[in-house]
N, C-alpha and C positions, 0 to 999 in steps of 0.2 A: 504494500500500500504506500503509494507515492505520493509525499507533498512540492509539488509545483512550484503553487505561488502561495503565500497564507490569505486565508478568506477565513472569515466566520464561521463554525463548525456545522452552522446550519447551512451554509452553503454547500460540505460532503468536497470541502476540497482534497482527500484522498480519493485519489486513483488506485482500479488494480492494476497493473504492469506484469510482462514478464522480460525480468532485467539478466543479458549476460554473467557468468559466473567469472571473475576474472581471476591468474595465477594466483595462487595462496604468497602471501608477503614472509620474509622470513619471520621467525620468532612470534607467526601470528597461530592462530587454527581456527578451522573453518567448523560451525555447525550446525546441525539439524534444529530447529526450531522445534522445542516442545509446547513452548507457551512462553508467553510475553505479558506482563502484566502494564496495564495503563498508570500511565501517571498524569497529574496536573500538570505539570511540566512539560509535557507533550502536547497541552492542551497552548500554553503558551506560545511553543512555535510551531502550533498549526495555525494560530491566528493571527500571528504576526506581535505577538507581545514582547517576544526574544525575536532580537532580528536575524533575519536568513543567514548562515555561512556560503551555503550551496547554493546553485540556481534549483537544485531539486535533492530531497533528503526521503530518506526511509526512516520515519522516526521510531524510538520504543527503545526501553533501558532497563528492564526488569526481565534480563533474558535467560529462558532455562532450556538449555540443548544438549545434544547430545556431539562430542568430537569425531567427523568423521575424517579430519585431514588432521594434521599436527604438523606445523613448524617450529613447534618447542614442544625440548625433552620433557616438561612438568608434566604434560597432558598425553597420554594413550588415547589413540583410536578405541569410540567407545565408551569411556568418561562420561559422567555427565556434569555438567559445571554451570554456575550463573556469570551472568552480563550484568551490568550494573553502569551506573550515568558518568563513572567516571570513569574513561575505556583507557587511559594513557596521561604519564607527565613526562617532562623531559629529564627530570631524575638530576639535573644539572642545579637548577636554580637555588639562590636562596633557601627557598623554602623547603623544597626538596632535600634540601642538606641539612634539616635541621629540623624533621621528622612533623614536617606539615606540608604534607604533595596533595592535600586539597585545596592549599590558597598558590598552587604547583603556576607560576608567571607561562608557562606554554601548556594548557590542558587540553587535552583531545576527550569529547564529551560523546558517548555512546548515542546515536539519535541524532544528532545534532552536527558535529564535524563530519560522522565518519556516518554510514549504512550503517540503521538500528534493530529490531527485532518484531517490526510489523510486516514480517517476512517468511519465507519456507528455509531459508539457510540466510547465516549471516557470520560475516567475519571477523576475528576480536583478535587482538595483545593475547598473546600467552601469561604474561606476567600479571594480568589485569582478571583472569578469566578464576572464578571463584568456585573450587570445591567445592558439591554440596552433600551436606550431611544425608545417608540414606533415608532417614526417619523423615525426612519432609520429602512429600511427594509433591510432582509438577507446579501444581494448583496452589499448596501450599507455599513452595519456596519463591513463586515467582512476586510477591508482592513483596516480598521478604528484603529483595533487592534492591529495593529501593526506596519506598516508603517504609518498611520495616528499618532500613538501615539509618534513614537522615534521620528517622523518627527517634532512635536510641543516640543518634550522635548528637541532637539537639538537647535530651537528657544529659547529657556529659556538656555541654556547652552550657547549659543551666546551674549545672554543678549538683545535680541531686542529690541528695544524702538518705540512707535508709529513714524511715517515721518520718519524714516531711510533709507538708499540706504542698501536693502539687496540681497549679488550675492547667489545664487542657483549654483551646481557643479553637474549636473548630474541630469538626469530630468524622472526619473522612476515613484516608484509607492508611492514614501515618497514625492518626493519634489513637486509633483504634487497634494498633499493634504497641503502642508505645504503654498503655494501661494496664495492660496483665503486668509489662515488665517493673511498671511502679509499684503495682500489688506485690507480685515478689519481694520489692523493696519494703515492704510495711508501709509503704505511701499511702496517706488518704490522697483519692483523686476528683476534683472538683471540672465539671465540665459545662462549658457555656457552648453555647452550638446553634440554629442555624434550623427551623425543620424539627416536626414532631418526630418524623420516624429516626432521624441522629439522637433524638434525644433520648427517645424508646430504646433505642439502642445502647447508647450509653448505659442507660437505669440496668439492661439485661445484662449487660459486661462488669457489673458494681462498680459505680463510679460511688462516691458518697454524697455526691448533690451533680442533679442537673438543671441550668435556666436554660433561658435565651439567649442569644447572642450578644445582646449588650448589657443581661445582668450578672452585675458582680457575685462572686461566691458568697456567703454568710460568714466564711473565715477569712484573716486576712493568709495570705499566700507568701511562703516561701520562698517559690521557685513558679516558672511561669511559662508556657511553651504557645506559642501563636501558631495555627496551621493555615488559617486563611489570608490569600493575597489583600488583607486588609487594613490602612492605617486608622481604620477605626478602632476595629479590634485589638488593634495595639496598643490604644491608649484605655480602651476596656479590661486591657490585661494587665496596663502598666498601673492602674489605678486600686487593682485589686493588690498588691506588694505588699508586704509589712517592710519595715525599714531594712536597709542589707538584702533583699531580697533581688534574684533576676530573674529577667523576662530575656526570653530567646527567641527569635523572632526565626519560625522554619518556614522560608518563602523564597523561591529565587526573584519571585517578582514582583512588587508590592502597588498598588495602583497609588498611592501616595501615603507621605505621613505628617497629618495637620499639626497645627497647632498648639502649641498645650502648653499649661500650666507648671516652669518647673519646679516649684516651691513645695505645691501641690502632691504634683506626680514622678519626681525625680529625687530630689533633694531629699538626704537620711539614706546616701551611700544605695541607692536601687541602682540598678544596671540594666543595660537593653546592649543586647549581643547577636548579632546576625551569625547565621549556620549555613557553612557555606560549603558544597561538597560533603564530601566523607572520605577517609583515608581506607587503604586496606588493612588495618590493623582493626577500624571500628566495623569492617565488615566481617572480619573472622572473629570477633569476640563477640558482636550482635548473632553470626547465623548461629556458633556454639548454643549459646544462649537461648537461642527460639527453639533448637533440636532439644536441650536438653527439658524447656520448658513446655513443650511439644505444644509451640506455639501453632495456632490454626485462623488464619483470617479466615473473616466472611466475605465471601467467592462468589462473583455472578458470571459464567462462561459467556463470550461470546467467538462466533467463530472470525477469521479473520477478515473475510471482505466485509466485516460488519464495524470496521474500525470508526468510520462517523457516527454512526450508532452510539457505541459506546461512548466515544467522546462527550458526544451531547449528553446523555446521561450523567456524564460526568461535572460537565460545567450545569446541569441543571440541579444537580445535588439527587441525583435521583436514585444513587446508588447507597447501600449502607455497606462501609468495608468498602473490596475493592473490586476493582475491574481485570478481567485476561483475557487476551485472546488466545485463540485455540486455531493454528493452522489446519 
């Protein structure tokens, strides 16, 4: 499923295509599509919210295949392994040297730079392509990938600590992975969101209070995770802080962020920290973590020429959990 040019999701700007398979790159391998899970992010540069790299992209970053070709010794013909948003860094930079290759100064972005996983085969980095634990199966790992993963690295960018009061902002297909992991924690988890049936769901996953989207928790808050592209929401979350308190803002893209009071809403040491990327160390210590918690999203299949479909479900809020396509 090919994006073009970006148009409005109601406009069905993917195409199906059948695209050339070109030599396998060294150090790369090539594989079978089992399932691709959707992200908002996808939803972004199918509308033109991230701007184009390509004149035409296959997007999807939550990829779970099977290795039919290997250019690197790590992976067997056979293997199965996840794709994930961030496909490559240059290993060179600053950052990269100093054990932060998600703020990586040259990143190669699954979906987005390179051919993603709204596909029947797709090609990835060896070094990027992610062992999956057996205990999760297709369906389950594939959401794992990427909403599962920023969702536990914005945890860690929060600064979680076990018995915490932590609010949720926005209750998709990230923060609905991210709450079991704060129960583990002995987290109370407080959830404002968007939509009866997000909230229905939330109450069924034990959150310990669900509102609206712009009502504050009854407690004041520790720690503070935003999942919607919203600078409203942000300041509904910054406002809900106890003093020392951070707010992590999981969005790559935000439609703005207003105004605000800092005396109010900042001042008494609060914090607001953007979550950007995720490294491969937060991805082998999140998927452990989901195997051993035998974590299970809520899963709506769709098959893959049905990718606008899903999209719009997606930006309609219409899904609870997450999305995957199914070649």
């Amino acid at each position: 499923m090919v994006l073009r040019e970006p148009k409005p999701i109601e406009q069905q700007p993917l195409r199906s295509e059948e695209i050339s398979l070109s030599a396998l790159a060294q150090g790369h391998i090539r594989l079978r599509v089992r399932a691709c899970g959707i992200c908002r992010t996808d939803l972004h540069i199918v509308e033109g919210e991230l701007p184009p790299r390509r004149p035409a992209i296959v997007p999807g970053h939550q990829i779970v295949g099977d290795v039919i070709e290997s250019g690197d010794p790590l992976h067997k013909i056979g293997a199965r392994v996840g794709v994930s948003w961030l496909g490559g860094v240059d290993g060179t930079c600053s950052y990269c040297l100093s054990a932060a290759e998600n703020l990586c100064d040259s990143p190669t972005f699954t979906g987005y730079d390179v051919p993603g996983g709204y596909a029947q085969y797709v090609d990835a980095r060896g070094d990027f392509a992610l062992p999956l634990p057996g205990a999760l199966d297709d369906l389950q790992a594939a959401p794992l990938l990427c909403a599962g993963i920023i969702g536990f690295r914005a945890l860690r960018v929060a600064g979680v600590r076990p018995n915490e009061r932590v609010g949720l902002f926005g209750f998709g297909a990230s923060a609905h992975l991210a709450l079991p992991v704060l129960q583990h924690w002995g987290c109370e988890v407080y959830v404002s969101t968007r939509g009866r049936s997000h909230q229905d769901f939330a109450r069924k996953l034990g959150a310990a209070w669900v509102g609206d989207a712009s009502e504050q928790p009854p407690q004041m808050l520790h720690r503070a995770i935003t999942f919607a592209p919203s600078g409203d929401v942000v300041l509904t979350a910054l406002s809900s802080l106890r003093k020392g308190g951070i707010l992590a803002i999981n969005a790559i893209h935000l439609d703005r962020m207003p105004q605000f009071d800092y005396d109010r809403l900042l001042w008494g040491e609060r914090q607001i920290r953007s979550v950007t990327n995720m490294t491969r160390a937060d991805s082998h210590d999140f998927l452990a973590l989901a195997a051993a918690l035998d974590l299970s999203p809520a899963v709506r299949e769709f098959p893959l020429e049905e990718a606008n479909t899903a999209l719009l479900a997606i930006k309609g809020d219409a899904i609870d959990g997450a999305a995957v396509l199914l070649p």
